[in-house]
Each structure stands twice: as structure tokens, then as C-alpha cells.
N, C-alpha and C positions, 0 to 999 in steps of 0.2 A: 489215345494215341498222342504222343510228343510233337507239340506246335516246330513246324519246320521253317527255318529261318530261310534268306535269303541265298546265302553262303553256302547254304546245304544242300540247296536244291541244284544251285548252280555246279557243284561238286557233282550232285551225283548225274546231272545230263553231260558234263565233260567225262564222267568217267566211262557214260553210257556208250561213249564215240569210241570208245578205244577198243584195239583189238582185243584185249584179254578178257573183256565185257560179255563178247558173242557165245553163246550156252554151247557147249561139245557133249556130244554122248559116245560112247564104245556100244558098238553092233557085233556080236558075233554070230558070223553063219559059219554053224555047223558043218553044209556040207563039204566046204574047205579048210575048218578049224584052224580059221583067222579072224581077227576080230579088225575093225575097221572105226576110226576115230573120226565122226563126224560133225561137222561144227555149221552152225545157222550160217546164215547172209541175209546182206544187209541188202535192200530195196534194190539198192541201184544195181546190183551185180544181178538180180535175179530178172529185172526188168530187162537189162543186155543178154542175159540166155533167152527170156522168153520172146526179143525182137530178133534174135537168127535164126529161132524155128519158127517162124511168125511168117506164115505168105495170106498175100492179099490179093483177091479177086475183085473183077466187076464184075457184076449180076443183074442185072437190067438194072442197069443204070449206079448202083448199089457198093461200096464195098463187103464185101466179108469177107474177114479173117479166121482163119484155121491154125492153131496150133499141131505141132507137130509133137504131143506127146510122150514118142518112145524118146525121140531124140533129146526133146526138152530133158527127160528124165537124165538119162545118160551122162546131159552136160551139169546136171545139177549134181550128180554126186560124186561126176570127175573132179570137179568145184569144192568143193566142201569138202572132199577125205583129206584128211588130217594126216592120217598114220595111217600106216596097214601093218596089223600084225606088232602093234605097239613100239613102232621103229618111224619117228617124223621121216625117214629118208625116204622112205619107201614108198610112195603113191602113186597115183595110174599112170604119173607120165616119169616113170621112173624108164631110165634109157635100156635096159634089159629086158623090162615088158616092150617095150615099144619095137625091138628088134625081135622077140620071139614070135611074137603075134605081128610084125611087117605092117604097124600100126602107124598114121601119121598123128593121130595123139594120145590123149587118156580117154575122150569118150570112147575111140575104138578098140581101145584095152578093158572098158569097163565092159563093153557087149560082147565081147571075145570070152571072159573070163564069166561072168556071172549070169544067170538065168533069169528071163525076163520079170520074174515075180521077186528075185531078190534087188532089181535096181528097183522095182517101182516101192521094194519095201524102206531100201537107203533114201531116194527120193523122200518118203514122206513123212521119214526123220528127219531131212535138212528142212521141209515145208516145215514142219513143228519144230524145229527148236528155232525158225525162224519166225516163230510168232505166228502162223496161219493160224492152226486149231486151234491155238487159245482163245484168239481172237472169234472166231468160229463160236464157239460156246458161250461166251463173255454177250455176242450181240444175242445169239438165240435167250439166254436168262434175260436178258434185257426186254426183248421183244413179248416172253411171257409174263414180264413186270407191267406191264403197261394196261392200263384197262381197255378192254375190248370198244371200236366204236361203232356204233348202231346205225 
């Protein structure tokens, strides 16, 4: 592998910030024969979806927090569609869905229109091209590189 200068490196973490950086993939479901253009996020946007589905209790004495999964789901791929139907104009909170379905945004156009199994599928295409799984796999190899300790 090619010794990587200073210059290089620093090129390639500024280029890493940019939007055109972030990995997109095209989804299509079938049972509406449209395809759906989904693109990663970046920490910060996905830690603000997961602190407004985020309630916290006390429990003797205790917090715990619960996420709110379907919702979280919802706002993640109202979040991330890119396109719908290979047209940038077009996504959840396009003002034509949002008057047919008397929706006050895209999360409640994405639960109106898609069935529960295809958001949690969109969801976990924007988890993976935002870097979950890989990272997922990358520590598990890791953790079975390490010698066992006694």
C-alpha cells in the first residue's frame, strides 16, 4: 500500500464532511413498483431522531429510557429518502402526499403509505449505509482476533 502523505489524508477527511460523501442506495418495493433513493446520516441528525422518540422514566429512584422504535423507524427514512421513484422532487413531505393522506408531515405519509415490515426494511438501509453494520462486523472480527483470556 502507497505511503499516505499529509496532504492526502487531510483531503480525504475534508472530503469525508461533504454531502456528496454520504453512501445512497435505490430500494425497490415491489409492491408499489417504485423505487426509493436512500442515503446514510451523519451521527448528529440520527442522535436528534433518536432524542424525540427517547422518553425517560424514574424507577426507584433510577432513570430508564425507552425508545420508541416504530416512530424512530419512520423518522429515519422520512430522513434519508432521497427520491422516490427516481424524481429528487418527490419525497414524504412532498405537499400532495401530505394533503391526501391530511398528514402533518413525512413521518405520517411514510406510515400511511408503507407497511410495517417495509419501513423497518428502509430503516435498516439508512442504519447500514450509515455505517452501523459494518462497524458491527468489523468489532465482532476483531473480538474473535484477540486470544481468549483464562
Amino acid at each position: 500500500m502507497a505511503e499516505v502523505n499529509e496532504k492526502q489524508i487531510l483531503d480525504k477527511l475534508f472530503s469525508a464532511g461533504e454531502e456528496d460523501s454520504v453512501p445512497k442506495r435505490k430500494v425497490t418495493m415491489e409492491r408499489i413498483g417504485l423505487s426509493f433513493l436512500m442515503s446514510g446520516l451523519r451521527e448528529g441528525k440520527i442522535e436528534q431522531i433518536e432524542k424525540r422518540f427517547t422518553t425517560t422514566k424514574r424507577v426507584r429512584g433510577e432513570d430508564q429510557s425507552k425508545l420508541d422504535d416504530k416512530r424512530f423507524n419512520r423518522a429515519l427514512v422520512a430522513e434519508a429518502t432521497r427520491a422516490i421513484g427516481d424524481d429528487e422532487k418527490i419525497r414524504f413531505d412532498h405537499p400532495q402526499l401530505l394533503h391526501k393522506y391530511k398528514a402533518s408531515g413525512a413521518e405520517a405519509v411514510v406510515k400511511k403509505i408503507l407497511l410495517a415490515g417495509e419501513i423497518a426494511q428502509l430503516a435498516d438501509v439508512v442504519l447500514d449505509l450509515s455505517g452501523y453494520y459494518d462497524q458491527a462486523e468489523e468489532d465482532e472480527e476483531l473480538k474473535n482476533s484477540l486470544p481468549d483470556e483464562d
